[in-house]
N, CA, C and O of each residue as an XYZ file, in Angstrom:
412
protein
N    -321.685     98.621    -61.157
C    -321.731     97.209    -60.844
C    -320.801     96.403    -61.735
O    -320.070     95.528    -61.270
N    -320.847     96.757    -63.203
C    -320.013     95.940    -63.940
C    -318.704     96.143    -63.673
O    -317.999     95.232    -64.106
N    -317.786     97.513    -62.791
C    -316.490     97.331    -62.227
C    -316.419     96.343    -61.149
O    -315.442     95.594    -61.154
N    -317.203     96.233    -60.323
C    -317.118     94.993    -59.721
C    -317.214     93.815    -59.921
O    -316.841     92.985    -59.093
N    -317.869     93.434    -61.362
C    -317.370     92.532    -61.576
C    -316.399     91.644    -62.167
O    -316.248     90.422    -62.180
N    -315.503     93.091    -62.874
C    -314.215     92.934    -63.577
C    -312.910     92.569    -62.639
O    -311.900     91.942    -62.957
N    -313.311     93.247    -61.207
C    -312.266     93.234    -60.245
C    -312.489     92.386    -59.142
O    -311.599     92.321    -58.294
N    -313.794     91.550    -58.964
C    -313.958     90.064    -58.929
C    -313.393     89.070    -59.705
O    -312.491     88.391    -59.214
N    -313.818     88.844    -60.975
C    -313.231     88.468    -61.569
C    -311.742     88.113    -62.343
O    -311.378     87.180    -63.059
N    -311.106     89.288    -61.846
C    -309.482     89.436    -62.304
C    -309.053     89.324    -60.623
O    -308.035     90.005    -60.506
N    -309.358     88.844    -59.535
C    -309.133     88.435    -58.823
C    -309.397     86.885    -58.316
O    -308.412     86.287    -57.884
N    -310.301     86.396    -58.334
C    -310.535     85.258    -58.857
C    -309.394     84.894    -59.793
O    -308.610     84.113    -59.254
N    -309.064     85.238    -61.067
C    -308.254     84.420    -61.929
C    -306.823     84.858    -61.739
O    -306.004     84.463    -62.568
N    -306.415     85.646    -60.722
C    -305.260     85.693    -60.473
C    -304.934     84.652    -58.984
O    -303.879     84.247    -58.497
N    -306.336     84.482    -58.594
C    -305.824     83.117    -57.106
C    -305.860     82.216    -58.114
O    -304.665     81.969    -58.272
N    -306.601     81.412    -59.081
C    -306.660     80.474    -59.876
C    -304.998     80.119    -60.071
O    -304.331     79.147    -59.718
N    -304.669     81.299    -60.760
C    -303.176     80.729    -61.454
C    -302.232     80.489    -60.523
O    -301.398     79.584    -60.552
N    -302.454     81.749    -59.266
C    -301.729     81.283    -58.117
C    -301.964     79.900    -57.633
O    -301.004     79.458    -57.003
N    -302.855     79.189    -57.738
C    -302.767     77.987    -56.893
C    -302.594     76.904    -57.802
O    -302.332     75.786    -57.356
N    -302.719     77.122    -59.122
C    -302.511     76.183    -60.150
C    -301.045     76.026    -60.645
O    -300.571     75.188    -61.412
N    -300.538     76.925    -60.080
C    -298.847     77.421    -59.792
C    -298.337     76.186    -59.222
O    -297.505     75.386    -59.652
N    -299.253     76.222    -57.807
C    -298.783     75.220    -56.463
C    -298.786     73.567    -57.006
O    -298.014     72.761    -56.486
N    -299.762     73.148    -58.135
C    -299.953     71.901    -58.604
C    -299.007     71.262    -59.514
O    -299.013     70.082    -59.861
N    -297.929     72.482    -59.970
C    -296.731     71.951    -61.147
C    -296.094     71.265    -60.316
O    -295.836     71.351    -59.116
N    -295.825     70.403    -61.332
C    -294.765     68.802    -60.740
C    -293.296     69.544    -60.870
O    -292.914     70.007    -61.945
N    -292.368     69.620    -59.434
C    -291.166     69.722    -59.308
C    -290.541     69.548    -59.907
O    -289.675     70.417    -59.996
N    -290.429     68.544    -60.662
C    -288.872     67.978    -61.463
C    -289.194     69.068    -62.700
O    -288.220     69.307    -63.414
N    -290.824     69.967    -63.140
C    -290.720     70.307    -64.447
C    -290.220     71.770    -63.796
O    -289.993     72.506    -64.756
N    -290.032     72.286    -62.880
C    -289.453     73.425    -62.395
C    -287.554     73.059    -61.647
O    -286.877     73.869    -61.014
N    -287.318     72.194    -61.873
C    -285.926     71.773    -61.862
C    -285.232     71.529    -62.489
O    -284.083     71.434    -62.059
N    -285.516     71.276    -63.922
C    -284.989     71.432    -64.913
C    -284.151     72.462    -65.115
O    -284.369     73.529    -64.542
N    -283.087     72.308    -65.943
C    -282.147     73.068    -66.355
C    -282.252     73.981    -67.188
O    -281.903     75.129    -66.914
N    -282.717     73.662    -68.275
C    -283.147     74.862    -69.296
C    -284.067     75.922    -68.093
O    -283.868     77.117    -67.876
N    -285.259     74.868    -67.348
C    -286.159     76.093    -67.293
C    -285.285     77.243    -66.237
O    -285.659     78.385    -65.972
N    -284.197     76.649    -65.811
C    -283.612     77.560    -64.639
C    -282.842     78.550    -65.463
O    -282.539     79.641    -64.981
N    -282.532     78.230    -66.617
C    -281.682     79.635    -67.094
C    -282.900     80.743    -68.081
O    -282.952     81.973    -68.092
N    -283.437     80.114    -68.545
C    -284.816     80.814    -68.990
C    -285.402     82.039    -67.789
O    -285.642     83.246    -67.807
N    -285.454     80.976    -66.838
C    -286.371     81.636    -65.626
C    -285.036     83.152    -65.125
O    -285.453     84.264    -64.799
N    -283.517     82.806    -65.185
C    -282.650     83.955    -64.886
C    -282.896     84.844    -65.962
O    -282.808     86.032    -65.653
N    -283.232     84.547    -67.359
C    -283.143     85.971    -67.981
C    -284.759     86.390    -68.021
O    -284.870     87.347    -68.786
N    -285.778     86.084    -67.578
C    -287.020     86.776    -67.291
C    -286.964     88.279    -66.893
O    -287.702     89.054    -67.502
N    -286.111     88.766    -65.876
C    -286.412     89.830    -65.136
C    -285.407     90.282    -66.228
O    -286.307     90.570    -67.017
N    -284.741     90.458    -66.639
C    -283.369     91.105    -67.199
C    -284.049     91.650    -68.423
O    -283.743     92.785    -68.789
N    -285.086     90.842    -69.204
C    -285.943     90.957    -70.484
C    -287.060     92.032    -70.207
O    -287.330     93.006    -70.911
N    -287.574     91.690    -69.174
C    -289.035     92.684    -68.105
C    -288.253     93.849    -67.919
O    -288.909     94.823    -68.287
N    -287.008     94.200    -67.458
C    -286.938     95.451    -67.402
C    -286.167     96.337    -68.037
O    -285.993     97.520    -67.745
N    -285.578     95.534    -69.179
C    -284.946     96.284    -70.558
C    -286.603     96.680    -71.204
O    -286.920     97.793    -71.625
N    -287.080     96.042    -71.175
C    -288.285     97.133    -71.970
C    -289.038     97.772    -71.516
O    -289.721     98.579    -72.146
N    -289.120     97.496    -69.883
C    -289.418     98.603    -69.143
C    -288.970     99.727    -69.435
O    -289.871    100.553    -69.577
N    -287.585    100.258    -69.642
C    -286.354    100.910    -69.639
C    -286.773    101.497    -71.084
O    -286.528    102.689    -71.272
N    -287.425    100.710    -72.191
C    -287.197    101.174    -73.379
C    -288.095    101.793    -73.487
O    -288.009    102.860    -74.095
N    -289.132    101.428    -73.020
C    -291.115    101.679    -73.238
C    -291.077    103.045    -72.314
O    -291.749    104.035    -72.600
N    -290.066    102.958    -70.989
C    -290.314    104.308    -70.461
C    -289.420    105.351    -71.089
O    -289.938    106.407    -71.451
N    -288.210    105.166    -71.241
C    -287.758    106.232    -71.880
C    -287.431    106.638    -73.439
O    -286.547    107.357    -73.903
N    -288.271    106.049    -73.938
C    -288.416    105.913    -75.404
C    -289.534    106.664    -75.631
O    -289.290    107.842    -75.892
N    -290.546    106.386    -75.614
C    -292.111    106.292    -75.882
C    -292.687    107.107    -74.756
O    -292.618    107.113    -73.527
N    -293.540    108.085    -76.110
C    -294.379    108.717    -75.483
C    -295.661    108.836    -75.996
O    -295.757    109.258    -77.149
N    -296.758    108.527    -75.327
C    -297.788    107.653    -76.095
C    -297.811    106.381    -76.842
O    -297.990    105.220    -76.473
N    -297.544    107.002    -78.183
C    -297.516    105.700    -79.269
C    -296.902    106.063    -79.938
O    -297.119    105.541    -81.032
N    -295.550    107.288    -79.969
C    -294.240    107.698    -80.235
C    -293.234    107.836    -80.003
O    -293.137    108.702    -79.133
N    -292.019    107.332    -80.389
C    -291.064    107.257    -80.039
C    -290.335    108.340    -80.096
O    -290.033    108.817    -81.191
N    -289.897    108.955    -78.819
C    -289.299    110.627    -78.891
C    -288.046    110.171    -78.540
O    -287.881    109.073    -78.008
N    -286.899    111.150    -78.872
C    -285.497    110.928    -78.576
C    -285.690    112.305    -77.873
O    -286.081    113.331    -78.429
N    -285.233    112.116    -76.097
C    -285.486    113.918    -75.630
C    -284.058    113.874    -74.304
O    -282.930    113.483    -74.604
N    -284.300    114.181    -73.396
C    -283.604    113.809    -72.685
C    -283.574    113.106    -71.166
O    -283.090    113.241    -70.041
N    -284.387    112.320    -71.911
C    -284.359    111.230    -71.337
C    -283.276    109.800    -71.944
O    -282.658    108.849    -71.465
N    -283.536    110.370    -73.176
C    -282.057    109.317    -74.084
C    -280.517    109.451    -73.189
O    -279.767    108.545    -72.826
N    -280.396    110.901    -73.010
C    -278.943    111.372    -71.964
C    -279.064    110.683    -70.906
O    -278.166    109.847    -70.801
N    -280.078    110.688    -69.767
C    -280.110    110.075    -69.077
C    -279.834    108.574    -68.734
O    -279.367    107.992    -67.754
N    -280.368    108.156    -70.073
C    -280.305    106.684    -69.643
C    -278.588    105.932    -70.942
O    -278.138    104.809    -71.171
N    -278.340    106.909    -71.260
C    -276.591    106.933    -71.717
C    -275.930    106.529    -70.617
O    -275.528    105.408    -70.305
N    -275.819    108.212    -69.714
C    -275.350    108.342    -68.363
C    -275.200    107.124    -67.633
O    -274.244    106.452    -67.245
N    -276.303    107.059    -67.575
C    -276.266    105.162    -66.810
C    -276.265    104.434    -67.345
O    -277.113    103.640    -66.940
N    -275.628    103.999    -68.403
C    -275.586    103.126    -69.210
C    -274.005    102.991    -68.855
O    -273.531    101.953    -68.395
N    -273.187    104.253    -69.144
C    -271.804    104.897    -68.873
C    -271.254    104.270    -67.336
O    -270.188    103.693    -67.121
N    -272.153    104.532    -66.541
C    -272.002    104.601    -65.019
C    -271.635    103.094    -64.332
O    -270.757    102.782    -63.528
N    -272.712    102.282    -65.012
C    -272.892    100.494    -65.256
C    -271.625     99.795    -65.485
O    -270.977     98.956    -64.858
N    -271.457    100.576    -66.867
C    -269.924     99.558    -67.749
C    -268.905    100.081    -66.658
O    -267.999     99.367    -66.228
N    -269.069    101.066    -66.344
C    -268.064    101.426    -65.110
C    -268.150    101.343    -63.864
O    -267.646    102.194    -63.131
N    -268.995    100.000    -63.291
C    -269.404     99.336    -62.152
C    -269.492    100.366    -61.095
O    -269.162    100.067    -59.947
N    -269.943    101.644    -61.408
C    -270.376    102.678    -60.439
C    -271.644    102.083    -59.060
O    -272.670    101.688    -59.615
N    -271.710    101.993    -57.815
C    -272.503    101.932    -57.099
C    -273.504    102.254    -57.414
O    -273.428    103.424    -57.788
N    -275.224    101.594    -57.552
C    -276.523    101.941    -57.866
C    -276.985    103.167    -57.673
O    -277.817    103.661    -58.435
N    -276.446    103.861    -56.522
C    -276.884    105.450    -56.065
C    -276.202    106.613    -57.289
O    -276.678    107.707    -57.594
N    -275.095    106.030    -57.772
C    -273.814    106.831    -58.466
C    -274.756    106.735    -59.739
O    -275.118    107.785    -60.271
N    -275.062    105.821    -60.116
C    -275.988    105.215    -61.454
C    -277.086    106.252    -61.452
O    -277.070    106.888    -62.506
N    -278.015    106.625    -60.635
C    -279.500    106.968    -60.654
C    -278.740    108.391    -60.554
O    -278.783    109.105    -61.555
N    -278.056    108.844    -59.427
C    -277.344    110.629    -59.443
C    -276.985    111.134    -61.112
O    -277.269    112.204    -61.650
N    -276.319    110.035    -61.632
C    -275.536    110.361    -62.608
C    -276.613    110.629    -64.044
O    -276.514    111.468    -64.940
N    -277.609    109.578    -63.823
C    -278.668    109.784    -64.809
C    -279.892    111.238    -64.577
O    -280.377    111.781    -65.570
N    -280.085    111.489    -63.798
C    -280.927    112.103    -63.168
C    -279.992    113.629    -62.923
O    -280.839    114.478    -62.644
N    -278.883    114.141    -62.924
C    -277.950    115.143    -63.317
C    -278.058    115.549    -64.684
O    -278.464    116.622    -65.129
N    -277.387    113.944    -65.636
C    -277.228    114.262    -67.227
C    -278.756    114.267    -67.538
O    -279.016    114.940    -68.535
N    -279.781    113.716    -66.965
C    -281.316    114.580    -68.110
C    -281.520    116.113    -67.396
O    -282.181    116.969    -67.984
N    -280.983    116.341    -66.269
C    -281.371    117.781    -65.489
C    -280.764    118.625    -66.509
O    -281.348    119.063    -67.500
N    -279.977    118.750    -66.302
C    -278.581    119.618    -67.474
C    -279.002    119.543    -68.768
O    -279.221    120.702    -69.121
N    -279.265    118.671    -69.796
C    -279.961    118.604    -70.708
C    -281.469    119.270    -70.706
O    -281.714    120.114    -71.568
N    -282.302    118.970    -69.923
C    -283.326    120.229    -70.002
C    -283.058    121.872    -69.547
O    -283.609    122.931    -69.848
N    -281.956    121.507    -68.691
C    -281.693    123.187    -68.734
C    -281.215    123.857    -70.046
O    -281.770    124.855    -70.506
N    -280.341    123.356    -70.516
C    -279.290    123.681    -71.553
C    -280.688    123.752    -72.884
O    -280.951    124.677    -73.651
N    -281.146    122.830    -72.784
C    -281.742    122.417    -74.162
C    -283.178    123.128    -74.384
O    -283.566    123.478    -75.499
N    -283.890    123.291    -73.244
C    -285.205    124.184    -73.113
C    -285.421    125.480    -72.300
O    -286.452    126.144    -72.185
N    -284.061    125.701    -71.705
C    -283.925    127.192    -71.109
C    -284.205    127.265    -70.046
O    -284.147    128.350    -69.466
């Protein structure tokens, strides 16, 4: 019973914010600052996505090869490679690295 009421509850307060969303006054979401703030949000969300996943394992930070991988595409990026070329290229350099490196 008490999961239901956690997932009542965290539903409930996720329509809350959603609709308390709907009540902000326009001009404070038209603002200028908040519009360049609001462009580097996602860019911030998924560099540490990026770090937290291929960094960390548990509550340690491993260097394995997953570090190659995300070189690779790091490599692939500065060299405005197509998104498919990016993910092949990362997903090759950690393959090869676990072959080579764990047999």
């Amino acid at each position: 019973m008490a999961n239901w009421i956690v997932v009542l509850g965290t539903g409930l307060l996720a329509f809350a914010l959603k609709y308390l969303g709907h009540l902000v006054p326009e001009r404070w979401l038209t603002s200028a600052r908040l519009q360049r703030v609001n462009a580097l949000v996602p860019i911030a969300l998924l560099s540490a996505l990026v770090v937290a996943e291929g960094l960390v394992v548990k509550t340690h930070v491993v260097i394995d090869h997953r570090v190659a991988g995300l070189a690779a595409a790091l490599v692939a990026l500065i060299l405005r490679a197509p998104f498919p070329v990016v993910v092949i290229a990362a997903a090759l350099t950690s393959a090869l690295v676990v072959h080579f490196a764990y047999g």
